[in-house]
mmCIF file of the N, C-alpha and C atoms, coordinates in Angstrom:
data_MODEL
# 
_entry.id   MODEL 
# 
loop_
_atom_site.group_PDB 
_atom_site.id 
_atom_site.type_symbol 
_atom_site.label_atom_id 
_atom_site.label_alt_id 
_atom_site.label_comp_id 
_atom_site.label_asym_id 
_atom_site.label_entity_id 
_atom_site.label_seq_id 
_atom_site.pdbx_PDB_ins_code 
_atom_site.Cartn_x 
_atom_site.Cartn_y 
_atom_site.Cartn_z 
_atom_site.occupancy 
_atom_site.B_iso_or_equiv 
_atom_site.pdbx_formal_charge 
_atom_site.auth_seq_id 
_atom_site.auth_comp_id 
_atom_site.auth_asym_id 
_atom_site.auth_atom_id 
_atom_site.pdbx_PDB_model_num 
ATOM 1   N N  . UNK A 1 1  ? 95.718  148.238 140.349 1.00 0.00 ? 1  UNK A N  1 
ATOM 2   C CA . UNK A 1 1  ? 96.700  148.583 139.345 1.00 0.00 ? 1  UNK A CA 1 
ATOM 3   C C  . UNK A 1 1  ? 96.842  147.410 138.383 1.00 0.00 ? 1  UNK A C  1 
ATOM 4   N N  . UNK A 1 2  ? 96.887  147.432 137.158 1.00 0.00 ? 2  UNK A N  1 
ATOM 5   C CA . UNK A 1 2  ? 96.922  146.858 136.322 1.00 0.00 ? 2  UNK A CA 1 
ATOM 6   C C  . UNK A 1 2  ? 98.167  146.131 135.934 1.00 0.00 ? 2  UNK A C  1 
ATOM 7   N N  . UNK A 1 3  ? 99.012  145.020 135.714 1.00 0.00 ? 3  UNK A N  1 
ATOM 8   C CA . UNK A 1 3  ? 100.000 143.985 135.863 1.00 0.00 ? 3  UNK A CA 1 
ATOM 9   C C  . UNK A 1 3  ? 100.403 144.663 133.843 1.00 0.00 ? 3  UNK A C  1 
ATOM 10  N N  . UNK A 1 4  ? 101.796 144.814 134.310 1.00 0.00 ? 4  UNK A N  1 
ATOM 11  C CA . UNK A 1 4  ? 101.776 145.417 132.707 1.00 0.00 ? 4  UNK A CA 1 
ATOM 12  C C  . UNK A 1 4  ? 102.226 144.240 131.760 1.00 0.00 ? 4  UNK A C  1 
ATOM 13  N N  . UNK A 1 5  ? 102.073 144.708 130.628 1.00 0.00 ? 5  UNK A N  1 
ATOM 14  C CA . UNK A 1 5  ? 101.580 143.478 129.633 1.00 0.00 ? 5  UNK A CA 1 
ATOM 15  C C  . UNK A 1 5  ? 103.852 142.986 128.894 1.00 0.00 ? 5  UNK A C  1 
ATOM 16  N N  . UNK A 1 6  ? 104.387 142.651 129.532 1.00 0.00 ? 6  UNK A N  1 
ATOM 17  C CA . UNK A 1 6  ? 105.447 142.155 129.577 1.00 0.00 ? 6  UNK A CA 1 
ATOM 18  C C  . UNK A 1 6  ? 105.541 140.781 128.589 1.00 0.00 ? 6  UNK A C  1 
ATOM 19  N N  . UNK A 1 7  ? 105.993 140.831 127.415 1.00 0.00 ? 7  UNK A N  1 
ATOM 20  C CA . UNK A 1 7  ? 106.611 139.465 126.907 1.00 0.00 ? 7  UNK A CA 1 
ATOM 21  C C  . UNK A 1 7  ? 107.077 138.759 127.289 1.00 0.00 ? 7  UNK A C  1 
ATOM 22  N N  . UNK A 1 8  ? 107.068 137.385 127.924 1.00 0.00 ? 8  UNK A N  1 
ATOM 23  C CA . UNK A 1 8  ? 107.971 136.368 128.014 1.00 0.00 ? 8  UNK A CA 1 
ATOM 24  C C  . UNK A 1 8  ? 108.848 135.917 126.877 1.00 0.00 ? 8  UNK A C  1 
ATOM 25  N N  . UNK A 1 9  ? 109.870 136.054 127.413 1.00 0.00 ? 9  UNK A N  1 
ATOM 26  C CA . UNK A 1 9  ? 111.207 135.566 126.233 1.00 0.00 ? 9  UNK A CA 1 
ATOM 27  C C  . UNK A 1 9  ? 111.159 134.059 126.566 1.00 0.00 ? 9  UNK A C  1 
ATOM 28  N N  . UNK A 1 10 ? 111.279 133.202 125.433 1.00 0.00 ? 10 UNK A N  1 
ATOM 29  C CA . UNK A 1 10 ? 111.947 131.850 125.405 1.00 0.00 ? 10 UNK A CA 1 
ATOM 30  C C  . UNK A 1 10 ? 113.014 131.740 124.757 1.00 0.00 ? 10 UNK A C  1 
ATOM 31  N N  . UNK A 1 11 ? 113.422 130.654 124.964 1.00 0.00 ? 11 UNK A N  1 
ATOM 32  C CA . UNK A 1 11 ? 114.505 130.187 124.511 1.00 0.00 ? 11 UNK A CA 1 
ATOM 33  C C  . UNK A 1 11 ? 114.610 129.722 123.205 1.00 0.00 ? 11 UNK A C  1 
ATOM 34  N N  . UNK A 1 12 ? 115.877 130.265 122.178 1.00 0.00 ? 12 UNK A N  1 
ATOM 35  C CA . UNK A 1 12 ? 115.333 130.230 120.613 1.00 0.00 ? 12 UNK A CA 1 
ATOM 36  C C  . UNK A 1 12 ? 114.796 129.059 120.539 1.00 0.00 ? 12 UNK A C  1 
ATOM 37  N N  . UNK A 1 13 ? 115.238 127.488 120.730 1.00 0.00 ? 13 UNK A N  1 
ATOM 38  C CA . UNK A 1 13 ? 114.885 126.066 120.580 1.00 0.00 ? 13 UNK A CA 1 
ATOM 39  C C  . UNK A 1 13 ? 113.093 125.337 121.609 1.00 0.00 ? 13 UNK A C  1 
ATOM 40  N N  . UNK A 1 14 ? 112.911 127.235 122.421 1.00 0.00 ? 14 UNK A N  1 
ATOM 41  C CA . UNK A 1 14 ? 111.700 126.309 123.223 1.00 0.00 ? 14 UNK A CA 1 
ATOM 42  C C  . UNK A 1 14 ? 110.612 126.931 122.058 1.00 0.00 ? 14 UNK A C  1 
ATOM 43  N N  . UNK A 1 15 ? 109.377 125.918 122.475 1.00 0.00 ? 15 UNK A N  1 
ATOM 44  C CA . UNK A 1 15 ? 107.900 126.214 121.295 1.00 0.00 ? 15 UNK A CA 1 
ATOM 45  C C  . UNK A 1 15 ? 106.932 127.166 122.546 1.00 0.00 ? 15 UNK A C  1 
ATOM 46  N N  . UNK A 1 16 ? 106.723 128.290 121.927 1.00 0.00 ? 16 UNK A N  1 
ATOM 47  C CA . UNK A 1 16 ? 105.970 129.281 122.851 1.00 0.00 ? 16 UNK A CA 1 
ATOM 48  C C  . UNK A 1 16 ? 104.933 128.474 123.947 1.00 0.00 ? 16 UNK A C  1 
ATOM 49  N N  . UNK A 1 17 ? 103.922 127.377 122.688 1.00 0.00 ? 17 UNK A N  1 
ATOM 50  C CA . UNK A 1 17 ? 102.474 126.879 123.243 1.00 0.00 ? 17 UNK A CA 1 
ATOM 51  C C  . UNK A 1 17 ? 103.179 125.423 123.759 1.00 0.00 ? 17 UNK A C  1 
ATOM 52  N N  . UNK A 1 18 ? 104.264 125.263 124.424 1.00 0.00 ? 18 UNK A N  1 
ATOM 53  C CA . UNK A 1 18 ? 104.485 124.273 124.971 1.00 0.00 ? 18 UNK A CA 1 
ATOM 54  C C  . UNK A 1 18 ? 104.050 124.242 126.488 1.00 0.00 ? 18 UNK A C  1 
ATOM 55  N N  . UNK A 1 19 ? 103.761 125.254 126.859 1.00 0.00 ? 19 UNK A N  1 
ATOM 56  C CA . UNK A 1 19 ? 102.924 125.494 128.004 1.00 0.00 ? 19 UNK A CA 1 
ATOM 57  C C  . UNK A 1 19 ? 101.872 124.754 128.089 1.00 0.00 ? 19 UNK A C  1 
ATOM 58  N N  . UNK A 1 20 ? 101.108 125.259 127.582 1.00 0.00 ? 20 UNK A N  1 
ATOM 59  C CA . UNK A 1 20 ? 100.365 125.280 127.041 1.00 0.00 ? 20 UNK A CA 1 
ATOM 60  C C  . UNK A 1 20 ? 99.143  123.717 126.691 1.00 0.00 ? 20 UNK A C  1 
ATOM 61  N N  . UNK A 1 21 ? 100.505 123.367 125.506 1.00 0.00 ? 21 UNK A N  1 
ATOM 62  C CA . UNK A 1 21 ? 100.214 121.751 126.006 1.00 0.00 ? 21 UNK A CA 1 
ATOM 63  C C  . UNK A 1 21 ? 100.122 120.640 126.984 1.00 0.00 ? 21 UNK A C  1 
ATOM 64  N N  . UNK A 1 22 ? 101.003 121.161 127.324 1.00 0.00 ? 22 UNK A N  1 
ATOM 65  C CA . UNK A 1 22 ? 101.327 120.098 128.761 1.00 0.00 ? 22 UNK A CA 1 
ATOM 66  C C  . UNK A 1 22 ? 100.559 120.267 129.621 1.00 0.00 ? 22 UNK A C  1 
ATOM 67  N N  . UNK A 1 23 ? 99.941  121.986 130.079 1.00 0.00 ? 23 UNK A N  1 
ATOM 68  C CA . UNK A 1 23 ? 98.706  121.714 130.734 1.00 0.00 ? 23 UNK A CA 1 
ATOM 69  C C  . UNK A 1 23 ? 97.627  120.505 130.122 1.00 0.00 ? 23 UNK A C  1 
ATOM 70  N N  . UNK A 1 24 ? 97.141  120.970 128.750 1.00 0.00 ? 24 UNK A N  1 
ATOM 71  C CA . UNK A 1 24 ? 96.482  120.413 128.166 1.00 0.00 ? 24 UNK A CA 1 
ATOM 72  C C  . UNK A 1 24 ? 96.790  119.063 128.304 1.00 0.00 ? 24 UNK A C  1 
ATOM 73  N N  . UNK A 1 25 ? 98.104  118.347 128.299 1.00 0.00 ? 25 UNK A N  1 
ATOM 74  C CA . UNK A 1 25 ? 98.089  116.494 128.462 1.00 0.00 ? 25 UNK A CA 1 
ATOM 75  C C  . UNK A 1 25 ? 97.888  116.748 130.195 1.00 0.00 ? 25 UNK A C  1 
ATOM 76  N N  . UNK A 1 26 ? 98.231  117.650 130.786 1.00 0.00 ? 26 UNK A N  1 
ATOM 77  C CA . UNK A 1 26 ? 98.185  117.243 132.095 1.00 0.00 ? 26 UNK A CA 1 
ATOM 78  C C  . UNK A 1 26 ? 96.905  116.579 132.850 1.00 0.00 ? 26 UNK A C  1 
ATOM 79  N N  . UNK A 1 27 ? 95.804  117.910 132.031 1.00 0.00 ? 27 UNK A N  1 
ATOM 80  C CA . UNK A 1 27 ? 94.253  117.532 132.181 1.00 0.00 ? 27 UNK A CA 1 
ATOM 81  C C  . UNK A 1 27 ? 93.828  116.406 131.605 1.00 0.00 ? 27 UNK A C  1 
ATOM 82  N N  . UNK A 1 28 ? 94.145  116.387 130.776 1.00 0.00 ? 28 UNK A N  1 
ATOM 83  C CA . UNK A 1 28 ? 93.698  114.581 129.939 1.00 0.00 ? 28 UNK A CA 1 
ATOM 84  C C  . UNK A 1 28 ? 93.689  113.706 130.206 1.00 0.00 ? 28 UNK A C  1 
ATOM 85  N N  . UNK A 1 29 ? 95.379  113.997 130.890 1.00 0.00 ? 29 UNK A N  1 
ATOM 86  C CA . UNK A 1 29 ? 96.061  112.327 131.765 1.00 0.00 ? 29 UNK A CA 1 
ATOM 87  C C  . UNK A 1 29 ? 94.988  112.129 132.811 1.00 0.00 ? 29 UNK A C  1 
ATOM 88  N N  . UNK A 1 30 ? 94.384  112.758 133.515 1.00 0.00 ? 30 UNK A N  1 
ATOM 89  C CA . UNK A 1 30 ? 93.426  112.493 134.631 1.00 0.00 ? 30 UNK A CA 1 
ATOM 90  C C  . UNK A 1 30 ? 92.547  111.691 134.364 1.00 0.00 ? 30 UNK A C  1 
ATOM 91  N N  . UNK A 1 31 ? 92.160  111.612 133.223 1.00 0.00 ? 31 UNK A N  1 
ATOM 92  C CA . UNK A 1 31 ? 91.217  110.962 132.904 1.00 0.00 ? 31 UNK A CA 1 
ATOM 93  C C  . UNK A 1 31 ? 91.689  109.502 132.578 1.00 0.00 ? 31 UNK A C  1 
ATOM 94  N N  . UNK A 1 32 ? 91.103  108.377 132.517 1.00 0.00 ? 32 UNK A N  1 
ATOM 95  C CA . UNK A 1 32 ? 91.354  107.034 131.821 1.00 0.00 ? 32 UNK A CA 1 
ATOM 96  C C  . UNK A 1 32 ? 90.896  106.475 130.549 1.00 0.00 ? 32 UNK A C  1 
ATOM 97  N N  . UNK A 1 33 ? 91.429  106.227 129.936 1.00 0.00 ? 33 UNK A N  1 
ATOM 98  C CA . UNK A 1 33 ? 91.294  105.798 128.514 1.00 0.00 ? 33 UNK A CA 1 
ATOM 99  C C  . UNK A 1 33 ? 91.779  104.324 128.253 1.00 0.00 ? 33 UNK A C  1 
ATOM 100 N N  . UNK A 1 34 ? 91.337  103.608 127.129 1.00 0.00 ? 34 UNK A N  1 
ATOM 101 C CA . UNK A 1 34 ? 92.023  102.869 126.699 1.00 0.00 ? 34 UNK A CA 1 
ATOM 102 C C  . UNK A 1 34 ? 93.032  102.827 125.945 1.00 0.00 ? 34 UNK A C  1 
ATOM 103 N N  . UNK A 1 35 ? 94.010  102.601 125.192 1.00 0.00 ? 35 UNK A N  1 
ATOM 104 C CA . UNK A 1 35 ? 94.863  102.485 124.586 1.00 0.00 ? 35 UNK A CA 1 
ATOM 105 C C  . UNK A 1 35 ? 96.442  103.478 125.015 1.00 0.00 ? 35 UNK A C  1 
ATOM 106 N N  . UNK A 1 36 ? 96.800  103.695 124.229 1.00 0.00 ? 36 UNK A N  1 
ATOM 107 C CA . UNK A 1 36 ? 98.266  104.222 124.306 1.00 0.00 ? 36 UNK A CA 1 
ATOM 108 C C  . UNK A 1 36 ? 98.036  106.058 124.460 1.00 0.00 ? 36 UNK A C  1 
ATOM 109 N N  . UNK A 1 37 ? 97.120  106.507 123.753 1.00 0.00 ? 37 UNK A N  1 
ATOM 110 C CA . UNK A 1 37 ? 96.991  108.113 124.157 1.00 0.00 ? 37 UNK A CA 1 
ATOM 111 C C  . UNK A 1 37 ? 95.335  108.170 123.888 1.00 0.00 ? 37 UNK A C  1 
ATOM 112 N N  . UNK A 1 38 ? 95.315  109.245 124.388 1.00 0.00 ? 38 UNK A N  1 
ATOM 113 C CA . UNK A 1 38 ? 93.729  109.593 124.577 1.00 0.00 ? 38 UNK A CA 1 
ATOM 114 C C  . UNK A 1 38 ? 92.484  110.113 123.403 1.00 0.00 ? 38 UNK A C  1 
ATOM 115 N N  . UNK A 1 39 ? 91.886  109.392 123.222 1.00 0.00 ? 39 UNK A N  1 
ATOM 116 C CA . UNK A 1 39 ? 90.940  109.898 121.801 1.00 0.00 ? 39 UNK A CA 1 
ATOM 117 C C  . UNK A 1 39 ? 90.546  111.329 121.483 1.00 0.00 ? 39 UNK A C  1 
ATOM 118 N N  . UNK A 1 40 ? 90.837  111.942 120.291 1.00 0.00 ? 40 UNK A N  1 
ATOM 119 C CA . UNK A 1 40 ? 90.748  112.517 119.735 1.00 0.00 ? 40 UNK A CA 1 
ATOM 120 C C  . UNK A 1 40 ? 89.419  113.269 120.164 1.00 0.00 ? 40 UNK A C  1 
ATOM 121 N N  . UNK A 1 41 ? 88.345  112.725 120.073 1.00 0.00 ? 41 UNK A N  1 
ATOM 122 C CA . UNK A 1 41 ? 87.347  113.324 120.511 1.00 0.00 ? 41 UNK A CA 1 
ATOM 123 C C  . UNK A 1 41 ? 86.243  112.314 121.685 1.00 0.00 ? 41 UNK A C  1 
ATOM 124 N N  . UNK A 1 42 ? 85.783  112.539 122.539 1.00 0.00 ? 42 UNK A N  1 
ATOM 125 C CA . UNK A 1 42 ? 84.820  112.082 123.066 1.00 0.00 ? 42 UNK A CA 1 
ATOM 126 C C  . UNK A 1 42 ? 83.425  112.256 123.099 1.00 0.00 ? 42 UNK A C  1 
ATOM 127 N N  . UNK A 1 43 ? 83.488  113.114 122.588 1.00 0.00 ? 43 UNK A N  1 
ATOM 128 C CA . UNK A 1 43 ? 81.736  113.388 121.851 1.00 0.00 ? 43 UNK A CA 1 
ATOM 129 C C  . UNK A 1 43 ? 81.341  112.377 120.574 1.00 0.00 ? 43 UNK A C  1 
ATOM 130 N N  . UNK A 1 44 ? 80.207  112.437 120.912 1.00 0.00 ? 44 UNK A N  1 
ATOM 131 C CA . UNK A 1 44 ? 78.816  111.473 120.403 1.00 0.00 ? 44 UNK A CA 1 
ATOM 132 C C  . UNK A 1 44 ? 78.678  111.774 119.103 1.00 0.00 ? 44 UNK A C  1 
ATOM 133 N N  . UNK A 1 45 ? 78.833  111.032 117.628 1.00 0.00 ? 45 UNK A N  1 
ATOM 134 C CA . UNK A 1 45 ? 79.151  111.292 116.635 1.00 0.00 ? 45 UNK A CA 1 
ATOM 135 C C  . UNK A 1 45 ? 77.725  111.890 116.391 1.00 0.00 ? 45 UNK A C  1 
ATOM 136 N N  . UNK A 1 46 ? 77.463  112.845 115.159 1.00 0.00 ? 46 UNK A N  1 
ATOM 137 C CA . UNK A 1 46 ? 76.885  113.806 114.719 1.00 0.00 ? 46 UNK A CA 1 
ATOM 138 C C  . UNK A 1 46 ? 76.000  113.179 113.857 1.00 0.00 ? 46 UNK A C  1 
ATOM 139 N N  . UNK A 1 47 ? 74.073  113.710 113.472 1.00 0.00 ? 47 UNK A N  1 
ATOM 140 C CA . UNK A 1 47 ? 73.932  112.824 112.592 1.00 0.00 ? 47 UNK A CA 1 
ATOM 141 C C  . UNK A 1 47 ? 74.485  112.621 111.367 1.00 0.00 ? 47 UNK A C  1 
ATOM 142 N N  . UNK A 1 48 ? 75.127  113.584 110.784 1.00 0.00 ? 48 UNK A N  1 
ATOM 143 C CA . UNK A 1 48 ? 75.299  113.582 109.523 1.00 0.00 ? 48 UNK A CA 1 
ATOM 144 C C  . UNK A 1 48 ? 77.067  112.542 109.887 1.00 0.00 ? 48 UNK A C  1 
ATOM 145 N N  . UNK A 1 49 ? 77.631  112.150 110.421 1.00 0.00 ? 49 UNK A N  1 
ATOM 146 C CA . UNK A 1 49 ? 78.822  111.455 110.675 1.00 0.00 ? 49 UNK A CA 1 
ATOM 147 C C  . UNK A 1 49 ? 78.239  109.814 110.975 1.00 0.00 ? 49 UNK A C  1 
ATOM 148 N N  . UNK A 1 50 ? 77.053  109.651 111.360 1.00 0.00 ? 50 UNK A N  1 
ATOM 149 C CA . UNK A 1 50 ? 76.058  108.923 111.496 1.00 0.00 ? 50 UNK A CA 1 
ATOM 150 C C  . UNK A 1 50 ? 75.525  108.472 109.941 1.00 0.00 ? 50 UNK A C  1 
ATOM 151 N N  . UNK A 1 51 ? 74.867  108.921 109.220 1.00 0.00 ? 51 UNK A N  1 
ATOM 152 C CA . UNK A 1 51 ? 74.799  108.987 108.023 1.00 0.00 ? 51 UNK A CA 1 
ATOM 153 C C  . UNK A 1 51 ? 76.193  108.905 106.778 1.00 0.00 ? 51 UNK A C  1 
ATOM 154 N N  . UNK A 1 52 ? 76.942  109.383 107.123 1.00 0.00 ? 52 UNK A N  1 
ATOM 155 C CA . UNK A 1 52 ? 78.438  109.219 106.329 1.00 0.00 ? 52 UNK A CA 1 
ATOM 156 C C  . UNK A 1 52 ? 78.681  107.255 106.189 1.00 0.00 ? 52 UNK A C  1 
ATOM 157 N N  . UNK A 1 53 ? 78.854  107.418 107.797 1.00 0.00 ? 53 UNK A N  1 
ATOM 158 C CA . UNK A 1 53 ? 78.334  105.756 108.384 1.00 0.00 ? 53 UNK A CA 1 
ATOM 159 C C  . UNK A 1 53 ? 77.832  104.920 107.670 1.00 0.00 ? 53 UNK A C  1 
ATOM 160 N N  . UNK A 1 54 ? 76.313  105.054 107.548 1.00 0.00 ? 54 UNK A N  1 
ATOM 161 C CA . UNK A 1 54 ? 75.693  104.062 107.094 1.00 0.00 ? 54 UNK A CA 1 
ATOM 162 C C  . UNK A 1 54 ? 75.972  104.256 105.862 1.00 0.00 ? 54 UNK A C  1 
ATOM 163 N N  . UNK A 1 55 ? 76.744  105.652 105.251 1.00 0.00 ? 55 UNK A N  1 
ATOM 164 C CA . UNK A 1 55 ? 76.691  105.222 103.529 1.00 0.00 ? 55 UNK A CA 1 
ATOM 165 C C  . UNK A 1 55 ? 78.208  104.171 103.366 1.00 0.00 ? 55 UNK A C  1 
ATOM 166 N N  . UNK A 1 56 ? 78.663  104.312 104.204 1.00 0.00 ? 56 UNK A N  1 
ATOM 167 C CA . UNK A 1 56 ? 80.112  103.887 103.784 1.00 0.00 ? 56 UNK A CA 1 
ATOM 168 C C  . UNK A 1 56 ? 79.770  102.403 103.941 1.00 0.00 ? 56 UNK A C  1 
ATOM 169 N N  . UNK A 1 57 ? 79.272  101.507 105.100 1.00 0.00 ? 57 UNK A N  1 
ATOM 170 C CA . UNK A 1 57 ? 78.885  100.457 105.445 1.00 0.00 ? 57 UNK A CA 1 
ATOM 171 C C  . UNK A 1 57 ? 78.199  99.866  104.145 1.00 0.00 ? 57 UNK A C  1 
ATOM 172 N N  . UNK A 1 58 ? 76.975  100.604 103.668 1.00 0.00 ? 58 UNK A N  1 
ATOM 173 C CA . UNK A 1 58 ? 76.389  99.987  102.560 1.00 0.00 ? 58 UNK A CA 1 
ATOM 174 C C  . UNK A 1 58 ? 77.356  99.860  101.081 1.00 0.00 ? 58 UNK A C  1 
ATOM 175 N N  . UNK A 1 59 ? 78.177  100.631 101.427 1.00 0.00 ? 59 UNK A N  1 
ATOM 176 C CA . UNK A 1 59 ? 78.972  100.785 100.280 1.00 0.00 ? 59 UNK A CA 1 
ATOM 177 C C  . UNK A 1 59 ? 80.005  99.577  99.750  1.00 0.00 ? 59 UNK A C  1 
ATOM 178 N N  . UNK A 1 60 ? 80.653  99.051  101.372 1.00 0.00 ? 60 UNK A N  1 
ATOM 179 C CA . UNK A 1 60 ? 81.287  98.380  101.283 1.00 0.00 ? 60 UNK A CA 1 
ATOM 180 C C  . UNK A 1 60 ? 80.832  97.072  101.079 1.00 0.00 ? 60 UNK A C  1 
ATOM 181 N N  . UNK A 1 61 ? 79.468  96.663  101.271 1.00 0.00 ? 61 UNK A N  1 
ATOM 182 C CA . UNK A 1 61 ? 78.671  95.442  101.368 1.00 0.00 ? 61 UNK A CA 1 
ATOM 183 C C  . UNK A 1 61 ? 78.580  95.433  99.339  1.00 0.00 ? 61 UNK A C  1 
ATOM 184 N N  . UNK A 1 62 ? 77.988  96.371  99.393  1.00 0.00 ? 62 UNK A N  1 
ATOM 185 C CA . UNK A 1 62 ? 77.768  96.550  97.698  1.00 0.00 ? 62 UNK A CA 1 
ATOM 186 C C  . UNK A 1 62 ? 78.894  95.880  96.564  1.00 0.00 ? 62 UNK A C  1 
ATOM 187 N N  . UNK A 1 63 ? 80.137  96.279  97.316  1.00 0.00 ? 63 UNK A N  1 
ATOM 188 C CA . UNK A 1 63 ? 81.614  96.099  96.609  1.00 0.00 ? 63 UNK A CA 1 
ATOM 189 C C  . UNK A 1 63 ? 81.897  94.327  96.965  1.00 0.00 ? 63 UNK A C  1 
ATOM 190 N N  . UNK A 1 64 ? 81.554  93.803  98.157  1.00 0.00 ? 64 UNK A N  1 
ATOM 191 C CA . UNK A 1 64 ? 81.904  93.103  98.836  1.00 0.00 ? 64 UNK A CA 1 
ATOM 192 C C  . UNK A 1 64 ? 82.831  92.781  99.168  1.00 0.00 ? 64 UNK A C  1 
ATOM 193 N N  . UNK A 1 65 ? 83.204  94.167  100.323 1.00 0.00 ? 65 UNK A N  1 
ATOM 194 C CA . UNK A 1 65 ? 84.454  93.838  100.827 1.00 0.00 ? 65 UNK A CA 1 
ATOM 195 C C  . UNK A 1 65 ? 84.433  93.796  102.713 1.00 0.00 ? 65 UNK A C  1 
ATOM 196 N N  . UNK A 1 66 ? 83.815  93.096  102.580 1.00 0.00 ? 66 UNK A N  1 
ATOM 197 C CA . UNK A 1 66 ? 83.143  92.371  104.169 1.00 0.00 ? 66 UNK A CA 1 
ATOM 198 C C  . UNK A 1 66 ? 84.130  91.012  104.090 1.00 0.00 ? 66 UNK A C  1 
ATOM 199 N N  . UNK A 1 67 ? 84.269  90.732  104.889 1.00 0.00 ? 67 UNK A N  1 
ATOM 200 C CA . UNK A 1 67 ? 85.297  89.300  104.952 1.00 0.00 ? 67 UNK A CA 1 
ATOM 201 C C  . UNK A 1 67 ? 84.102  88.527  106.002 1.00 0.00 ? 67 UNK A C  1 
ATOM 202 N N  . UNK A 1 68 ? 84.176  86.991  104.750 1.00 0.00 ? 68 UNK A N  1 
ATOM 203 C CA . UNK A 1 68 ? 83.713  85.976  105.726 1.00 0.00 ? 68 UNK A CA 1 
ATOM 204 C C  . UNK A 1 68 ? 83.554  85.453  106.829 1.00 0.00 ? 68 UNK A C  1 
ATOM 205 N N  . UNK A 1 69 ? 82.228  84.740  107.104 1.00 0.00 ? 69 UNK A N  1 
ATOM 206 C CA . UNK A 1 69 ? 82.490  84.297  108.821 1.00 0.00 ? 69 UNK A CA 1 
ATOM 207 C C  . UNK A 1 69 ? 83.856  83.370  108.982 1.00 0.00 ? 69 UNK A C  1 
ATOM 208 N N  . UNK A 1 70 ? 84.100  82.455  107.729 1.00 0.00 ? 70 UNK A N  1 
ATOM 209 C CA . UNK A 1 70 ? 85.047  81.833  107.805 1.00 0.00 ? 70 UNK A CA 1 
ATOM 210 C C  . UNK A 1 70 ? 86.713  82.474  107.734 1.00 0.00 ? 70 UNK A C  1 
ATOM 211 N N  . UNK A 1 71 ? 86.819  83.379  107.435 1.00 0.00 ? 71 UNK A N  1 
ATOM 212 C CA . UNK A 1 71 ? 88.009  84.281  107.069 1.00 0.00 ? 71 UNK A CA 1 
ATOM 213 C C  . UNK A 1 71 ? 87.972  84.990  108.513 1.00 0.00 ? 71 UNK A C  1 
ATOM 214 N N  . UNK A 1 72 ? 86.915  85.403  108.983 1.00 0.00 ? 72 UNK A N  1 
ATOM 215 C CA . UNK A 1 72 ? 86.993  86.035  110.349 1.00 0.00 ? 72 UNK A CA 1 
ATOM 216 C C  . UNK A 1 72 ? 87.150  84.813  111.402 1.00 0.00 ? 72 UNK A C  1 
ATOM 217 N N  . UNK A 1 73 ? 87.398  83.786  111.261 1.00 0.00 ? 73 UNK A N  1 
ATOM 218 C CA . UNK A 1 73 ? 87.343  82.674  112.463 1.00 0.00 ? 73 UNK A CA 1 
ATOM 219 C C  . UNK A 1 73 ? 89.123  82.456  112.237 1.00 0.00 ? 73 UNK A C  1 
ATOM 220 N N  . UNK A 1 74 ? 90.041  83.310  111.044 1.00 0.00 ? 74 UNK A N  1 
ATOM 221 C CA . UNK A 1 74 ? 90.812  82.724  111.331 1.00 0.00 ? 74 UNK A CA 1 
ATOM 222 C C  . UNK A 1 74 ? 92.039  83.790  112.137 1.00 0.00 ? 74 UNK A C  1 
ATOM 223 N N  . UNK A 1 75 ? 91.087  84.469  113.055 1.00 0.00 ? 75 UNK A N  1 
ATOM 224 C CA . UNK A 1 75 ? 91.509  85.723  113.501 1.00 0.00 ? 75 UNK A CA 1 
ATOM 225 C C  . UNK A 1 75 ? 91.231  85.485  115.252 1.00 0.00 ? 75 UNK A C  1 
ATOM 226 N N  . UNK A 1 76 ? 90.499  84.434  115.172 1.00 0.00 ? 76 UNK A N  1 
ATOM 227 C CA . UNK A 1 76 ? 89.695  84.326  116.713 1.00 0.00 ? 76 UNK A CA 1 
ATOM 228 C C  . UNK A 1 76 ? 90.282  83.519  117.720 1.00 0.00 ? 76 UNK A C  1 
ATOM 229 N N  . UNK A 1 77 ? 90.560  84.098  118.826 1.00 0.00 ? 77 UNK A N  1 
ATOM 230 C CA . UNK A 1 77 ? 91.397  83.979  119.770 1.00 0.00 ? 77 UNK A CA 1 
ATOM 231 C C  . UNK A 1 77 ? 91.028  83.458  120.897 1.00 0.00 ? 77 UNK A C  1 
ATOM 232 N N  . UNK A 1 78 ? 91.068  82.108  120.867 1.00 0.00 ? 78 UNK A N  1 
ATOM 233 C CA . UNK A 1 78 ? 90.258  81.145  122.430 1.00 0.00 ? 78 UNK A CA 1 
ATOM 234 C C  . UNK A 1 78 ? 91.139  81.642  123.230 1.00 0.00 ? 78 UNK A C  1 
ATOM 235 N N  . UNK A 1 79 ? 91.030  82.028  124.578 1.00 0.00 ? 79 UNK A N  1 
ATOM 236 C CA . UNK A 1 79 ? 91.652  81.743  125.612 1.00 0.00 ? 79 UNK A CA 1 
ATOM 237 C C  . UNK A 1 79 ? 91.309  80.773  126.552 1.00 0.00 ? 79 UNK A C  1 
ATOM 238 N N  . UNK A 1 80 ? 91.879  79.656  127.089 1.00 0.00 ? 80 UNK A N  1 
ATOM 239 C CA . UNK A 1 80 ? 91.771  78.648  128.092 1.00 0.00 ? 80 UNK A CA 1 
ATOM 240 C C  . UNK A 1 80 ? 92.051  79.356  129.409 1.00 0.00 ? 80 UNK A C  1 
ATOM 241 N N  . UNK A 1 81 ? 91.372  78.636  130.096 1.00 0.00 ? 81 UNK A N  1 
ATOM 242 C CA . UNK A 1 81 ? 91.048  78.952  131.432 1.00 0.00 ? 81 UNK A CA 1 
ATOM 243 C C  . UNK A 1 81 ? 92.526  78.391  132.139 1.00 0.00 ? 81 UNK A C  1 
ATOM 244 N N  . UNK A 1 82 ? 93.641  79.206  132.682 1.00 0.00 ? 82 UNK A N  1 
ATOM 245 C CA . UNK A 1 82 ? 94.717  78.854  133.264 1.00 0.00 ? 82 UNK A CA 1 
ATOM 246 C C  . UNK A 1 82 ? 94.322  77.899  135.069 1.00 0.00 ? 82 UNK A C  1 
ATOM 247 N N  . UNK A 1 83 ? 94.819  76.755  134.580 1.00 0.00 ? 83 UNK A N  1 
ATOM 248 C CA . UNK A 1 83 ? 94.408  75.727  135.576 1.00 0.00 ? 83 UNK A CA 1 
ATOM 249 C C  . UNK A 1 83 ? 95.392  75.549  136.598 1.00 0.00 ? 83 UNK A C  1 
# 
């Protein structure tokens, strides 16, 4: 027998696909990531996203807006060995 097709009522202030989501972070959370929430995508960029890439890279070299080895050293962070 077939389960009849019944609406769930929410509550005016609940969001229908909040279900929904939370499965969805539930599955995610399983996994480990770095940072504060989980990346957007984990698939292997595409060639043409690959190509976007290298145009943007050359682009920016062209303009020269690459920052120096010296401008980048003043960003660099020794850590000492706690004795």
């Amino acid at each position: 027998m077939a389960e009849p097709n019944i609406p769930i009522a929410h509550p005016p202030h609940a969001d229908p696909h909040t279900h929904t989501l939370s499965l969805s972070l539930s599955i995610r959370s399983q996994q480990t990531y770095l940072g504060v929430t989980p990346p957007v995508s984990t698939n292997h960029p595409t060639q043409m996203e690959l190509d976007l890439t290298d145009s943007l890279v050359e682009s920016l070299r062209a303009h020269n807006l690459f920052e120096s080895p010296e401008e980048a050293r003043k960003r660099y962070v020794v850590q000492l060995p706690r004795g």
